[in-house]
C-alpha positions as CSV (number, residue, x, y, z in Angstrom):
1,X,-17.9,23.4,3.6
2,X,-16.9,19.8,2.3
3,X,-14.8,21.5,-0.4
4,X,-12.9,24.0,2.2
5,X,-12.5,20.7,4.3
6,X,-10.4,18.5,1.1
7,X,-8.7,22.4,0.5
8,X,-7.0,21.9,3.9
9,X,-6.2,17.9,3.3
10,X,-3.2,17.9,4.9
11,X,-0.4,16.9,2.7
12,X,2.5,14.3,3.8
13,X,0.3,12.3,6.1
14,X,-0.2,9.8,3.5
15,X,3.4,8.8,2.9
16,X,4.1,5.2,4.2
17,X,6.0,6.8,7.3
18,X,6.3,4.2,10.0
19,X,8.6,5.6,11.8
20,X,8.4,6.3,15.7
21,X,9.1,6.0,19.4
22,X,6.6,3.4,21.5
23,X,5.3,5.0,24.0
24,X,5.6,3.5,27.4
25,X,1.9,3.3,28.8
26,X,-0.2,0.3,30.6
27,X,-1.3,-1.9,28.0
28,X,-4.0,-3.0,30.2
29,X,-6.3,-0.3,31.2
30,X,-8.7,-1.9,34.0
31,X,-11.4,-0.4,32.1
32,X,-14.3,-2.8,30.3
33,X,-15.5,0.6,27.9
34,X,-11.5,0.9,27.3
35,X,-9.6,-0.5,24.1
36,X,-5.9,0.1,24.4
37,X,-4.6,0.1,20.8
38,X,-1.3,0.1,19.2
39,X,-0.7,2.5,16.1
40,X,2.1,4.7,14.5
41,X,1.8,8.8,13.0
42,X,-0.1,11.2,15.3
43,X,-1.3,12.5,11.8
44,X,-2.7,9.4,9.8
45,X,-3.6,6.5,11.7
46,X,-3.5,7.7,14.7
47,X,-5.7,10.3,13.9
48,X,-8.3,8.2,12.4
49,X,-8.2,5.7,14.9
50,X,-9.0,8.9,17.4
51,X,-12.0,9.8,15.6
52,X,-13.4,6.6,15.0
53,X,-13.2,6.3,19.1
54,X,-15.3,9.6,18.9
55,X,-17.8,8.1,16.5
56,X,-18.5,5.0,18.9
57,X,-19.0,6.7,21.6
58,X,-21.5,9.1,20.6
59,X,-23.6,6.1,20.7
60,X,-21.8,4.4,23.6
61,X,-21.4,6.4,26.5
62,X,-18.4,5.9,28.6
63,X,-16.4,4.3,25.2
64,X,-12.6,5.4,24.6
65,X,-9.9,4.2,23.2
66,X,-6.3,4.5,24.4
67,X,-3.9,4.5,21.9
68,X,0.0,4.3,22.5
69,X,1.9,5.2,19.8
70,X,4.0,2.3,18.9
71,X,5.9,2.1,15.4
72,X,5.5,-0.6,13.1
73,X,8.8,-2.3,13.6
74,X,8.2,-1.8,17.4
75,X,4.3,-4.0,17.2
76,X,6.3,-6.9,15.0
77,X,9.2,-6.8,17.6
78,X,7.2,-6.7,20.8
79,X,4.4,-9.5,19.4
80,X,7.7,-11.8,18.5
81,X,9.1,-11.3,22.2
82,X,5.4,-11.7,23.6
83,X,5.5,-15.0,21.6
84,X,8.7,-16.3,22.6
85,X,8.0,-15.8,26.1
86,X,4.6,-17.4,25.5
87,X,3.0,-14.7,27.4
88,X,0.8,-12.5,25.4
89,X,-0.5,-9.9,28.2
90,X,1.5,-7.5,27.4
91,X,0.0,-7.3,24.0
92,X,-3.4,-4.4,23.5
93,X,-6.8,-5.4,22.7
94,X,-5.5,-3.6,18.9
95,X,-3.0,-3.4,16.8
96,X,-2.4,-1.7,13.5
97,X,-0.2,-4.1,11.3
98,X,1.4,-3.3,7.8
99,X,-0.6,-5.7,5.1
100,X,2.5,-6.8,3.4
101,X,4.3,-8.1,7.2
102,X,1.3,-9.5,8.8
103,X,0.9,-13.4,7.5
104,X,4.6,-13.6,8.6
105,X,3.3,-12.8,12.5
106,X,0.5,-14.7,11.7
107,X,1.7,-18.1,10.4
108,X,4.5,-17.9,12.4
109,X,2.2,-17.0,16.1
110,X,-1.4,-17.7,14.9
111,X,-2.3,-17.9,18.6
112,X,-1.5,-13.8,18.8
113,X,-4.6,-13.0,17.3
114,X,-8.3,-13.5,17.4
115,X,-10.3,-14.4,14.4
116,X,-13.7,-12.6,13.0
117,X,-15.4,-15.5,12.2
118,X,-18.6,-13.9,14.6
119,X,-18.0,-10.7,13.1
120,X,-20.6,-8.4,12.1
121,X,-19.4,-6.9,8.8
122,X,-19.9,-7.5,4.8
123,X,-16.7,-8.1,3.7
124,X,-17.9,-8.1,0.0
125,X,-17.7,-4.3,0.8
126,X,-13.8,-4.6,0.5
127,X,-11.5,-5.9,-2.5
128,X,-10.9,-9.4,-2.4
129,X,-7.4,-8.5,-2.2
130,X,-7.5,-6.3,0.5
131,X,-9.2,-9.1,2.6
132,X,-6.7,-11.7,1.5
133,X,-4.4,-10.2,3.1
134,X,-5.4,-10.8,7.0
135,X,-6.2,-14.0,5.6
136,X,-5.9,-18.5,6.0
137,X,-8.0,-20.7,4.7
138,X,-11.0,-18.2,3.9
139,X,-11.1,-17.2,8.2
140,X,-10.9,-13.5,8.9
141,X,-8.6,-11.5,11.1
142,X,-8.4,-8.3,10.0
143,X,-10.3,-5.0,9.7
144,X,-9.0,-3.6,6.0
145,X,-8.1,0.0,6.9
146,X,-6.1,2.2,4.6
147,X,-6.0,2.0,1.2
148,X,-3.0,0.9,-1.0
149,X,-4.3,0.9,-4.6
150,X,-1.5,1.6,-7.1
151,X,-2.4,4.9,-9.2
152,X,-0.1,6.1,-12.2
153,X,0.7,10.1,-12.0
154,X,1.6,12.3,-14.8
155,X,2.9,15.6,-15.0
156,X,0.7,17.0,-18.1
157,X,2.4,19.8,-19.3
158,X,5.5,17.6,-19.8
159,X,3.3,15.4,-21.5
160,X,2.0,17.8,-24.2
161,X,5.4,19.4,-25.0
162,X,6.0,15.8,-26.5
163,X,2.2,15.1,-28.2
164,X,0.5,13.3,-25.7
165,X,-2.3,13.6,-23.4
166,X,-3.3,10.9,-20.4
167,X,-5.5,9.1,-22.3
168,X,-2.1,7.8,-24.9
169,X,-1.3,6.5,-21.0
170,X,-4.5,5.0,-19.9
171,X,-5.5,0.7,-19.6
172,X,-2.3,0.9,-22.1
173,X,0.5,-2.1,-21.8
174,X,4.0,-1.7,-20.6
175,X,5.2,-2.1,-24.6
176,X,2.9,1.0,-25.6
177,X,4.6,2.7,-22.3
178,X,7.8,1.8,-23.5
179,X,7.2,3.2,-27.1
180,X,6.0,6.9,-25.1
181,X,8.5,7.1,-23.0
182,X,11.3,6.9,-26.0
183,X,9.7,9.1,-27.8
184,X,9.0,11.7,-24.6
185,X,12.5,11.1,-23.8
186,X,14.0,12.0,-27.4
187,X,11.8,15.1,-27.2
188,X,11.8,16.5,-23.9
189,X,15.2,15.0,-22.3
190,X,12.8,13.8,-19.7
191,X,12.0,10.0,-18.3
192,X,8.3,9.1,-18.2
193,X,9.1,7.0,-14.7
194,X,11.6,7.1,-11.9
195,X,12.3,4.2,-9.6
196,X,14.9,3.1,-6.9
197,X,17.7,0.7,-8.0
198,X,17.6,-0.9,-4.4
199,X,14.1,-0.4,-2.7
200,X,12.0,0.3,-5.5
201,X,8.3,-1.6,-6.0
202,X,8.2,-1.3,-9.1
203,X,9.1,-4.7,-10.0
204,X,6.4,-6.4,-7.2
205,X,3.4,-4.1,-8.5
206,X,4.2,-5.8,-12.3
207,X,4.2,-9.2,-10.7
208,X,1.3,-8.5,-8.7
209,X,-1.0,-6.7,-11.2
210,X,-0.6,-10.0,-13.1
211,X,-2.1,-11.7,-10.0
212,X,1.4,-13.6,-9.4
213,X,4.4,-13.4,-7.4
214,X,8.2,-14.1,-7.0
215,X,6.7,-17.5,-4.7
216,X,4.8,-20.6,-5.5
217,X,1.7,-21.8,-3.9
218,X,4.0,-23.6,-2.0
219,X,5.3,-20.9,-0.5
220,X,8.8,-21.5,-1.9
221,X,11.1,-19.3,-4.0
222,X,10.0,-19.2,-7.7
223,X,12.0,-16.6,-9.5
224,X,14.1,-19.4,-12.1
225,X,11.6,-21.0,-14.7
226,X,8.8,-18.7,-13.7
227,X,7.6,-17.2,-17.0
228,X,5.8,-14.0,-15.4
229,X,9.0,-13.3,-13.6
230,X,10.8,-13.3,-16.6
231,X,8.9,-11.3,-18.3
232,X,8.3,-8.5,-15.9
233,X,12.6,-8.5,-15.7
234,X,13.0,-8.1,-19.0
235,X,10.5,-5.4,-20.0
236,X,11.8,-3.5,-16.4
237,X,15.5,-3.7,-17.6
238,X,14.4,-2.8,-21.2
239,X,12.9,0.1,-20.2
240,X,15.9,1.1,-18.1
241,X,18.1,0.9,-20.9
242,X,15.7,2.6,-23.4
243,X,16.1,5.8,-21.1
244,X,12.5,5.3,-20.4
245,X,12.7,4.7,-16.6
246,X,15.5,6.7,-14.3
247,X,17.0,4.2,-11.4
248,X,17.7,5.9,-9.0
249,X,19.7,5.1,-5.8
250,X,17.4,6.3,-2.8
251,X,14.3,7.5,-1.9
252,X,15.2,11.2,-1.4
253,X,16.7,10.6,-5.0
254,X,13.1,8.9,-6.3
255,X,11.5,12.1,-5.0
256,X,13.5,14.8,-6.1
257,X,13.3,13.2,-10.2
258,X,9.7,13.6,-9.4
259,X,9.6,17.6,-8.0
260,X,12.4,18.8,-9.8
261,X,10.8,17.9,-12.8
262,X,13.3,14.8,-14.2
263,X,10.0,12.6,-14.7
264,X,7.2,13.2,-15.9
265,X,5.2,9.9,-14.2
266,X,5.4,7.7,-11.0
267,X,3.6,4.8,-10.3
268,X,3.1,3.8,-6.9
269,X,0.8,3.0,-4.2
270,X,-2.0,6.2,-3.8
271,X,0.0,7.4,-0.8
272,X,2.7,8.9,-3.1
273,X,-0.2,11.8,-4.0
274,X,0.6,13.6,-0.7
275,X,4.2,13.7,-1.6
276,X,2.7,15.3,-4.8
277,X,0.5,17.7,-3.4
278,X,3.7,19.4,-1.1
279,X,4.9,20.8,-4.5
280,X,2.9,23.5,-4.7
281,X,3.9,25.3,-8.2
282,X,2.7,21.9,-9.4
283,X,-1.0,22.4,-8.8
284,X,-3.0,21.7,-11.6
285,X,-0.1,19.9,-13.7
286,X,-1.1,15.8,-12.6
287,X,-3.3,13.9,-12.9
288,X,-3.9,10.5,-12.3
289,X,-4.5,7.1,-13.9
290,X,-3.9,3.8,-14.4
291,X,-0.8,1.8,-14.7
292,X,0.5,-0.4,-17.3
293,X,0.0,-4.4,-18.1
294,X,2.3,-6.5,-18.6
295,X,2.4,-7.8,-22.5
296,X,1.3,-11.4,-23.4
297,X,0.3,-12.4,-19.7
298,X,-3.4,-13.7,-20.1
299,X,-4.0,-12.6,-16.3
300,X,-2.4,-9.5,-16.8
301,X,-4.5,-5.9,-15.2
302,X,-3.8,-2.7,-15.2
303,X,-4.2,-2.6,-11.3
304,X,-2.0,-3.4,-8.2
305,X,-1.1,-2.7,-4.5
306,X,1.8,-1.2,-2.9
307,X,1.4,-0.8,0.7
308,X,-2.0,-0.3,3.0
309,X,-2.4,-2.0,6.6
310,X,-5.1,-3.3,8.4
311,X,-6.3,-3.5,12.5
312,X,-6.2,-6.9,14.4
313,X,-8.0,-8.0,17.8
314,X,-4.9,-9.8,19.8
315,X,-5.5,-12.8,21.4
316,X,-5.0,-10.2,24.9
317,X,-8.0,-8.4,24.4
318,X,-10.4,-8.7,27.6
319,X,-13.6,-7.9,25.6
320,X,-14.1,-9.3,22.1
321,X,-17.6,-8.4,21.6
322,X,-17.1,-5.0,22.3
323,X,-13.4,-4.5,20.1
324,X,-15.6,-6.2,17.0
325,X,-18.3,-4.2,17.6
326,X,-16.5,-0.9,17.0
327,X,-14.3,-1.8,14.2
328,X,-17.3,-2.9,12.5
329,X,-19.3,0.0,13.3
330,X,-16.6,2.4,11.9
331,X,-13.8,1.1,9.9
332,X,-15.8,-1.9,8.5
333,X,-19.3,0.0,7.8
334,X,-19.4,3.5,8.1
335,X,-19.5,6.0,5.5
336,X,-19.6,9.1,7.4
337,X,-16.9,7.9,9.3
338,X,-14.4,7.2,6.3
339,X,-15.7,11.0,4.9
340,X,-14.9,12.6,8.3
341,X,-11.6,11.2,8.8
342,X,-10.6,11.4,4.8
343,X,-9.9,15.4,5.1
344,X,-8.2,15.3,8.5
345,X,-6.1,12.3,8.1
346,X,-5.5,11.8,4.6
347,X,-6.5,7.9,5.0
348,X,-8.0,7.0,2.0
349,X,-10.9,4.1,2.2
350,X,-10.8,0.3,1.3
351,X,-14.5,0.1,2.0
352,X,-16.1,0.2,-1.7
353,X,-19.9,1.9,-0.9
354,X,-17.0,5.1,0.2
355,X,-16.2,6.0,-3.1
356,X,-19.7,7.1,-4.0
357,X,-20.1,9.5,-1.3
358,X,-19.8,13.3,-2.7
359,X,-17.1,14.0,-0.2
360,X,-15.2,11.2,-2.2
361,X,-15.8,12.9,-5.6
362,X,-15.3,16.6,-5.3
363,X,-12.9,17.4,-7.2
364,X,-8.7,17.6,-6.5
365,X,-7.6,20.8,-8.0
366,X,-3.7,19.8,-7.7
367,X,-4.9,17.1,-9.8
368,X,-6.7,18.9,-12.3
369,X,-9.9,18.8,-10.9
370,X,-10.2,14.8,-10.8
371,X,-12.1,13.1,-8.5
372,X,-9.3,11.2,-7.0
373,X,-10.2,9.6,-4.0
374,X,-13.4,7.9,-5.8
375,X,-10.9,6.5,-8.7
376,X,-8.5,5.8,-6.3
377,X,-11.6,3.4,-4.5
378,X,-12.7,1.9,-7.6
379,X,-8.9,0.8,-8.5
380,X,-8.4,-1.0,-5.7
381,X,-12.0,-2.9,-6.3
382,X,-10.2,-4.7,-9.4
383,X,-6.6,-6.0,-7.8
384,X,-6.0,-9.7,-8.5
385,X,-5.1,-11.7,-6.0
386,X,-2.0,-13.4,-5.9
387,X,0.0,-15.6,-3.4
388,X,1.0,-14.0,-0.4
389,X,4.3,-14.6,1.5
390,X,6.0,-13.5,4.4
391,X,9.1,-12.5,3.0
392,X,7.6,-10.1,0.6
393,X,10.8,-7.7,1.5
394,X,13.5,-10.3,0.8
395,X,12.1,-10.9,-2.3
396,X,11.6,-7.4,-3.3
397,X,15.5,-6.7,-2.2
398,X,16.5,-10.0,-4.2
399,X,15.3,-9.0,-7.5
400,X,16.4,-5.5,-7.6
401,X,19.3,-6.7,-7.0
402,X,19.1,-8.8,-10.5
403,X,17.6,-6.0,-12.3
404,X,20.8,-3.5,-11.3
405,X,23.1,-6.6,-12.1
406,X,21.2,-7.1,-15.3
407,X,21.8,-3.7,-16.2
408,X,25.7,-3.9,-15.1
409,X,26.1,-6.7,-18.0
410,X,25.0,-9.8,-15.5
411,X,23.3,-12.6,-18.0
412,X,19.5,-12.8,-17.3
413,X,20.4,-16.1,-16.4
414,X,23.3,-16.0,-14.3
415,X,21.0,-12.6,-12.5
416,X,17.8,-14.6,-12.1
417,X,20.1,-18.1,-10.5
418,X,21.6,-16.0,-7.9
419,X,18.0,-14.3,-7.2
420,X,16.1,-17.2,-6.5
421,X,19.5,-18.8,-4.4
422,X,19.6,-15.7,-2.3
423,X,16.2,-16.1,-1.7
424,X,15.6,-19.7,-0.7
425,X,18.7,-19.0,1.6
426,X,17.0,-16.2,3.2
427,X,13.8,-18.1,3.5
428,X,15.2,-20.4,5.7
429,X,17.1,-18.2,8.3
């Protein structure tokens, strides 16, 4: 049954789709055994939110959960007006926020939310990235939901036609991925990555898997005289120009390289296996592993993040005891929950003790029969951490920018100046 359940995993639901129209309901439901809840795609999160409602209140009679569908850029708009009007009512007890936004909303409004400190929950049971997240100074206020772990995919026929199998491509460096892909490329015509000129995260999943970032502890821009910057620039423009990586100008671009068969890898957050799975003829042809490290980098890994988001008590909520009580219970504990909702939503677990459950490790027979979804969990178990900020986006945007330019015949030097200028100027607007 558990094998005709993963069969029918529904593909798409995993892609980092936040778009949406709010929903115009009540925030405040009158109701003590109510928690309204703010969250974004009928089929992912919503979805699992639902049936973790459903799982509390076998054991709570009377329990629901009201959830108002709200996009992502709506719950970061509405909490900024609640803020500036210093009236935080019309927040829910809930909210779903994206892990790479939040310590922007919650350095800039820390008196939105409520922390976890009396929370019942083992937060060992969760990477120490994932936690650090929903983070400051070592207090909680987040429930880690779904999981952003960065996998590598390649397409193994495309592979062999050029000598190689996955395991030329696995815990290797970004040098030995280099060497591959110009000798895949010579062979086969093919690239053995695609990524987006403007948007793309390749560049931030580098940093990060080196446990560092395009900030200082500080918080301020660090992109001139940082030495793991540099380095990650360099070997990203390299393998541009080697033919090893395809730039690309868009996401419907990035995707169609990867179904039409242009590349033969991608690395990116987990989500991107969904994408995967909608090619059908391509059953059977990927499989997954993991990424590269960046060369001479004593903290370099072979293991990252790109994307994931996590569920946050407001400062609104009219019953505390009760909203920590069921994330714990479900989202923060619960097993059976996280292999219920794993067919029917897609939403793969943060919460370690998941990946051992059999659900977790039947095999994924677009992927070759792998167990994916218990790799997937052990990946994200070994993600540095690294220093968050809240312009994450701007400094994505800013050194793409300097990679393209690069490649256009900027200097490096001239390329990285204007980087870290545009980005200390957006940092203070």
């Amino acid at each position: 049954m558990k094998k005709k359940l993963l069969a029918v995993l529904l593909t798409g639901v995993m892609a980092a789709s936040f778009a949406g129209t709010a929903t115009v309901v009540s925030a405040d439901s009158g109701d003590d055994n109510t928690l309204t809840v703010w969250a974004w795609d009928q089929n992912f999160n919503i979805k699992s939110m639902q049936m973790a409602g459903e799982q509390y209140a076998k054991d709570h009679e009377g329990f629901s959960v009201d959830i108002i569908e709200t996009s992502s850029d709506d719950c970061q708009t509405k909490l900024t007006t609640a803020a500036n009007a210093g009236d935080y009512s019309t927040l829910p007890d809930i909210v779903l926020m994206q892990d790479n936004s939040y310590q922007k909303y919650l350095k800039s409004y820390p008196d939105a939310f409520t922390d976890l400190k009396d929370m019942d929950i083992n937060w060992d049971d969760f990477g120490k990235l994932k936690q650090s997240y929903s983070m400051v100074d070592d207090t909680h206020y987040g429930v880690p939901f779904d999981n952003g772990a960065v996998i590598a995919c390649y397409r193994t026929d495309i592979l062999e036609e050029a000598g190689y199998t996955l395991d030329d491509l696995t815990d290797i460096t970004w040098s030995k991925f280099m060497e591959i892909g110009k000798d895949l490329h010579e062979k086969t015509g093919k690239y053995l990555l695609t990524s987006e000129a403007t948007g793309g995260d390749t560049l931030m999943m580098m940093m990060q898997s080196c446990g560092a970032n395009f900030v200082n502890e500080d918080g301020e821009a660090y992109i001139v005289g940082n030495d793991v910057a540099e380095k990650c620039i360099n070997l990203y423009v390299d393998l541009v120009k080697n033919d090893v990586v395809k730039l690309v100008n868009n996401w419907d671009e990035y995707i169609a390289t990867i179904t039409g068969g242009e590349a033969a890898g991608i690395v990116n957050g987990n989500w991107i296996t969904a994408t995967l799975m909608a090619t059908e003829d391509q059953k059977g042809l990927w499989e997954i592993t993991t990424m590269p490290k960046v060369d001479d980098v004593d903290t370099a890994t072979n293991y990252a993040n790109n994307g994931g988001s996590s569920w946050y008590i407001t400062s609104n909520c009219k019953n505390v005891e009760l909203a920590e009580d069921f994330l714990a219970s479900t989202f923060g504990s619960s097993t059976d929950f996280y292999d219920a909702i794993l067919p029917v939503s897609g939403a793969i677990s943060c919460y370690l003790p998941a990946g051992e459950s059999e659900v977790y490790n039947e095999p994924n027979e677009f992927f070759n029969g792998q167990p994916i979804f218990s790799t997937i969990v052990e990946y994200s178990s070994h993600i540095p951490e690294f220093t968050k900020t809240p312009y994450h986006y701007e400094a994505r945007e800013c050194v793409n920018t300097a990679v393209v330019n690069i490649v256009n015949g900027t200097s490096v030097e001239d390329a990285l100046q204007e980087a870290q200028d545009t980005l200390a100027f957006k940092m203070t607007e």
